[in-house]
N, C-alpha and C positions, 0 to 999 in steps of 0.2 A: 585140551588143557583143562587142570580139574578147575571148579568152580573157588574162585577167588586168589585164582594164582597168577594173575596180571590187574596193572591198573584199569584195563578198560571190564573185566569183570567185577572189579572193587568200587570205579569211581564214577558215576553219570552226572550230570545236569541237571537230572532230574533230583537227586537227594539234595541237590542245597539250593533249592528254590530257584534255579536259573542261574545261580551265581559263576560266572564266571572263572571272577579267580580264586574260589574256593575249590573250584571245581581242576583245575591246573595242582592249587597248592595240593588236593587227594594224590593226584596224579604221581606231580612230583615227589612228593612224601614217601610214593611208593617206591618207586625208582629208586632216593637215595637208601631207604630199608632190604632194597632187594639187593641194592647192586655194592653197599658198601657197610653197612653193619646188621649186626652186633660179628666181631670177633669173639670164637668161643672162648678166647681167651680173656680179654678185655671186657667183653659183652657191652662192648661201646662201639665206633669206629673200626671199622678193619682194617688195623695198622697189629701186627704181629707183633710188636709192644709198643703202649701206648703211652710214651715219653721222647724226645730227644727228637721224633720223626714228625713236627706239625698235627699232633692228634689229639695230645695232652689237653689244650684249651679250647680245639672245637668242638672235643665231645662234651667242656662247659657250658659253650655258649649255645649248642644246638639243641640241650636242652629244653630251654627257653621256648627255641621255635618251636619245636613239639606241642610245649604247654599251651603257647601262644595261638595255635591253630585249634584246642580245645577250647580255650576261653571267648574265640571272633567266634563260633559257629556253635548255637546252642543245639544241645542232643548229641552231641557229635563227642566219643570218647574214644577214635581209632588210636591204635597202638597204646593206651592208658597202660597195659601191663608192659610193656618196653619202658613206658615213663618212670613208673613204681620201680620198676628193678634197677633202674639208673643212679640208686640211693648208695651215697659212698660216706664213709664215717672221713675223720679227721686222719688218723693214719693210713688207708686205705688210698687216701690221695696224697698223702707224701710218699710213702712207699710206691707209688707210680711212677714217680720223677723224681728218684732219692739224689744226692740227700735230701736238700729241700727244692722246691716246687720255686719257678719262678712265682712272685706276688701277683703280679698281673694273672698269672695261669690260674691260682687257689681263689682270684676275688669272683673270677666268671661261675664259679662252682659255690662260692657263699650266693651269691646274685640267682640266680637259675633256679637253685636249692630256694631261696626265699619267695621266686615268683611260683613255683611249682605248688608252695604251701596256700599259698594267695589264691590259686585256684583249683586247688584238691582239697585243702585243709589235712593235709596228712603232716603230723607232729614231726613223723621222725627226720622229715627234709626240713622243718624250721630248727629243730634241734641242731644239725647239721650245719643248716648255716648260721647259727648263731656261734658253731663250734669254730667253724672255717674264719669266717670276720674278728673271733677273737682271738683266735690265735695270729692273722694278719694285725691285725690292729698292736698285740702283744711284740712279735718279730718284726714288723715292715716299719711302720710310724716313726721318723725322726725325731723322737723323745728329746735328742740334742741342739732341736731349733733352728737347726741350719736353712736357712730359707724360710724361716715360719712353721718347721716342722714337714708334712709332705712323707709322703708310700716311695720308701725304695722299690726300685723295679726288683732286685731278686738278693739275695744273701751276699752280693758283693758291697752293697751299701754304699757302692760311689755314683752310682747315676739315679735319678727322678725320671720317671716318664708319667705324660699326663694318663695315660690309659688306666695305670692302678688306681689312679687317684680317683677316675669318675666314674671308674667301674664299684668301686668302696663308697663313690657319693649315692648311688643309689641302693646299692645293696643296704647301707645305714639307714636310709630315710624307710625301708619296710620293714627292717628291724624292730627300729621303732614304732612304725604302724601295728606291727602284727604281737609285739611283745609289750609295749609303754614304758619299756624299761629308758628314762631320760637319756639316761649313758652314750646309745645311737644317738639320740637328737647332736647332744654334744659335738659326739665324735663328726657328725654329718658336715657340722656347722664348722668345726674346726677344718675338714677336708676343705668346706669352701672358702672359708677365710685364705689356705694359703692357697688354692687356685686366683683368687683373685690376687692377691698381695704379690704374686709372680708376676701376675700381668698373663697368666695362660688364656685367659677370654680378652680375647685384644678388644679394647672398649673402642676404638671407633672404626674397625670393620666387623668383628664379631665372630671374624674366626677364630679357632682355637689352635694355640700352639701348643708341640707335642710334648714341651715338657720345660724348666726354666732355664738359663744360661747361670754359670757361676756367681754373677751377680743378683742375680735371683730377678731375673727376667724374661719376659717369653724369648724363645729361642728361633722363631724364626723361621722355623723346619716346620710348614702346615700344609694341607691338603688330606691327611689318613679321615675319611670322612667318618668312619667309628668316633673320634676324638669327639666332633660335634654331634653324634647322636648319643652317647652315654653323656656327655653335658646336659644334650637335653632331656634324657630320662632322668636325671638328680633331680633337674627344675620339674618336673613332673612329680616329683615326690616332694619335694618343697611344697608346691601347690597345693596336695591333697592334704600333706600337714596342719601348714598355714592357710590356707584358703586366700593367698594372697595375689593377685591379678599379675603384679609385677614379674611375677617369676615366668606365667604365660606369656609376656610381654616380650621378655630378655629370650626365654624359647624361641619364639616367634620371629627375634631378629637373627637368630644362631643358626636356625633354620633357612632362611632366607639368607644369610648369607652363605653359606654351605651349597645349595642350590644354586645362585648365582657362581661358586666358585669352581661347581663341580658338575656342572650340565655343559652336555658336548651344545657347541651354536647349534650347531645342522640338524641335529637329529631332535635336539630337545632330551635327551638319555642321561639318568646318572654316571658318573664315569671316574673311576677311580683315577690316581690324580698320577700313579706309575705304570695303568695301563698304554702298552700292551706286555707288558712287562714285569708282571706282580708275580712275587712272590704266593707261593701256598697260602704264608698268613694272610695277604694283601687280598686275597683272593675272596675272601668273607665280610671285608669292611662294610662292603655298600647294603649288604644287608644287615646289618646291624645299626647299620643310618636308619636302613627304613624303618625296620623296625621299633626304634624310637619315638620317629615321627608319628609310626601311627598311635603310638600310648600318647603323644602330643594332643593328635586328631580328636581322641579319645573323652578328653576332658577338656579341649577348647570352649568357651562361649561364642567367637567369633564365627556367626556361622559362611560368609562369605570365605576368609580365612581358610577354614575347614575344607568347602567345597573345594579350591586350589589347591591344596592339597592330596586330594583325594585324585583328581582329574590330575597330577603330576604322578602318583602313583599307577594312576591305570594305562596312562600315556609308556610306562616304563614296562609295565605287563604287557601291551603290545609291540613295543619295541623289541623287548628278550624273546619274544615269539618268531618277530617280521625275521630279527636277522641274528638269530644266536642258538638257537635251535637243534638238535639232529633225535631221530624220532625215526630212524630208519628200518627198513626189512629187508635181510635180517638186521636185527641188531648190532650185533656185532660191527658190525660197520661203520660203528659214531666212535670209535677208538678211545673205549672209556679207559685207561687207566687204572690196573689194581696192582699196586706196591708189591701186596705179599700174596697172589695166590687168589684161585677164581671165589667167586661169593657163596655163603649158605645157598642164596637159590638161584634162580636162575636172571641173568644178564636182563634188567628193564631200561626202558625209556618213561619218559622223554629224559633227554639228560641238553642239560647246558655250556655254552664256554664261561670264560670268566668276564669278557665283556660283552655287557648289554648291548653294544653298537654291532658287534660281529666283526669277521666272521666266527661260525663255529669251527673252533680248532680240537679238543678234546674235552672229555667227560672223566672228574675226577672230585669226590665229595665236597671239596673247599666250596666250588664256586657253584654247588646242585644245594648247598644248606644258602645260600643269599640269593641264590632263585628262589628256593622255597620261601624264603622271608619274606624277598616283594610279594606272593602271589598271598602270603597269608595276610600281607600288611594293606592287601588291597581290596578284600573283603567289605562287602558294604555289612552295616550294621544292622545287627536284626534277623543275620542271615542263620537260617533253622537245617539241620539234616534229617531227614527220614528214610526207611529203609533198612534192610538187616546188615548193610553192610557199614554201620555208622558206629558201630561197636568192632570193625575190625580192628583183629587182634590175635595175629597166627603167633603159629609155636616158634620159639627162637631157640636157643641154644644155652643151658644156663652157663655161667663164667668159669672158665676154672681158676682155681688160684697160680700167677703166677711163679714161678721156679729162674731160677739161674740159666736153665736149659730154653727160658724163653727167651734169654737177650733181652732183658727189661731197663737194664743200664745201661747212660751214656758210653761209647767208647774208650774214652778213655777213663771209666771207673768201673775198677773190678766189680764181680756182682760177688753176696756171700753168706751163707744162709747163716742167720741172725741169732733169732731163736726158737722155740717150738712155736710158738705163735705166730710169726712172721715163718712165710716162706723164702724172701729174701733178703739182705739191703743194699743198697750200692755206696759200698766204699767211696772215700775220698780219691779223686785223681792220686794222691800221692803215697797212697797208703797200699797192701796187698791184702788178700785174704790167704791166713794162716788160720787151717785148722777150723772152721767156719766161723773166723776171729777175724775183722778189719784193725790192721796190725799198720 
């Protein structure tokens, strides 16, 4: 095999000072790059179009994890050219999931876009998300007050869920960090005004419900453990803001109850709240919890606190190892999962289930990006890489632009090419394409 064409020739023990699950997250990383993107088409996710089929918003949020494994582990810039070319303008992501995007889907791509600048300092991802949150802010925000105002979930305008809203509370709060423009502060502060005026932070357990009841009340329907980690990544940007203790406080107990709501008794394991049973999206929550947490961990003062957390996090790293695992020879053997067709290279491990308790049932990118998130989120601080292989970064496939001929549109909306500029767009359900005219 040539030299750097598996994880155990990419990733050792020895580049990241002993660390453990830096050492896992190399691994993993490799695994989900090898075994499920870029599609040459997409140059994201390998989903042969990348709307309608659960791909749209993970290749927002994974992102993030990418960046988030540069920023825990200094020297360390594997895949940085996979990250760079992940830059998508404002139309480039609505023509993805025409007509338009759910809200929830476009705030993960302002969010990700903002953290990626946070630790690259590359202009044209803040540009972009500043492009993406104002145009959310401009189409989603209930200008009519309803509830206190509140982020429609998508262009039908009759449901709220909590997810746009505190995916939009944080993505504002580095808006405003990284540009001064007050406008975010505002907007931040107005998002959390109507989180709380719903009662979505239920004040005396501290879980968060997923979105208000027509009376403009939490609704009751909690457990998605995402809810409570993009709540506490907003309080996490409050914090840096303000420099106000309270907001680590109010973290601190979202956290703790989230933990308490969502650890299996036996094992001690995070555990989603519909496993064994989750849906694809369902399937990425718990790393998105952690990954919260550790930007928690990150700027806690508390250092007991801190340490509980840390030892909850590695307690979960050893857990997804003990019984969730397949890692087999040959490979092919851990029954990974590919939609459309075998990968750019060749089939890797280690690949995970969706539940950290076990057993391993299949390998499929959902639930290989929230492995990778606990193992990056588990990272001790400090942690250095050295070595030629800390700058990996093999050749990928550049994108092509989508066509009609790719199936890029929902089923039921014709696809139909636009204009010279666009390659496609997808029609209204009710509408036909006449002439390359949506008629």
């Amino acid at each position: 095999m040539a030299k750097g064409d598996s994880a155990k020739s990419t990733c050792s023990m020895e580049m990241f000072d002993g660390d453990f699950s830096a050492y896992m997250a190399c691994k993993t990383q490799f695994a989900l790059q090898s075994n499920w993107w870029p599609s040459p088409i997409a140059g994201l996710l390998s989903f042969q179009a990348w709307n309608s089929l659960s791909a749209f918003w993970e290749n927002g949020i994974i992102l993030e994890t990418y960046a988030n494994f540069v920023a825990f582990v200094g020297n360390n810039t594997r895949y940085r050219g996979i990250i760079k070319s992940s830059n998508r303008n404002l139309l480039s992501l609505k023509q993805a999931y025409g007509p338009i995007p759910s809200f929830d889907d476009m705030a993960w791509y302002a969010l990700s876009f903002a953290r990626i600048y946070e630790i690259f300092g590359w202009n044209d991802f803040l540009i972009n998300s500043v492009d993406v949150f104002d145009w959310l802010w401009k189409t989603a925000w209930d200008s009519n007050g309803t509830c206190g105002g509140g982020m429609w979930w998508n262009n039908g305008y009759r449901q709220k869920v909590t997810i746009t809203n505190t995916i939009s509370l944080q993505a504002a709060g580095k808006l405003y960090r990284f540009t001064n423009d007050t406008k975010y502060l505002h907007q931040m502060n107005e998002i959390w005004n109507y989180l709380l005026r719903n009662g979505i932070v239920d004040n005396l357990t501290y879980i968060i419900h997923d979105g208000p009841t027509p009376n403009c009340t939490g609704n009751d329907f909690i457990g998605p453990t995402y809810l409570s980690g993009t709540v506490i990544g907003g309080l996490v940007e409050f914090y840096k803001i303000y420099k106000n203790e309270t907001y680590l406080d109010l973290s601190n107990k979202i956290a703790q109850a989230e933990l308490r709501n969502s650890t299996n008794r036996s094992s001690g394991i995070l555990t989603e709240y519909c496993e064994p049973h989750c849906n694809d999206d369902q399937k990425v929550f718990k790393g998105i919890f952690v990954r919260n947490l550790r930007h928690l961990i990150d700027v806690m003062n508390d250092g007991k606190q801190k340490e509980e957390y840390e030892r909850y996090l590695y307690h979960n790293v050893k857990g997804i190892l003990k019984y969730s695992i397949c890692d087999k020879h040959p490979f092919q053997n851990c029954n990974i999962v590919f939609k459309y067709g075998p990968p750019y290279y060749n089939e890797s491990g280690p690949v995970f289930a969706p539940n950290w308790n076990g057993p391993f049932t299949r390998g499929s990118p959902m639930q290989q990006i929230a492995a990778l998130d606990l193992f990056i989120s588990a990272i001790k601080p400090g942690t250095t890489c050295k070595g030629e292989f800390c700058d990996f970064n093999p050749y990928y496939p550049p994108p092509k632009p989508l066509t009609c001929k790719d199936k890029p549109c929902p089923p039921d909306q014709p696809c139909c090419k636009y204009t010279p500029s666009q390659s496609y767009t997808c029609c209204s359900s009710n509408q036909k394409c006449i002439s390359g005219i949506c008629t």
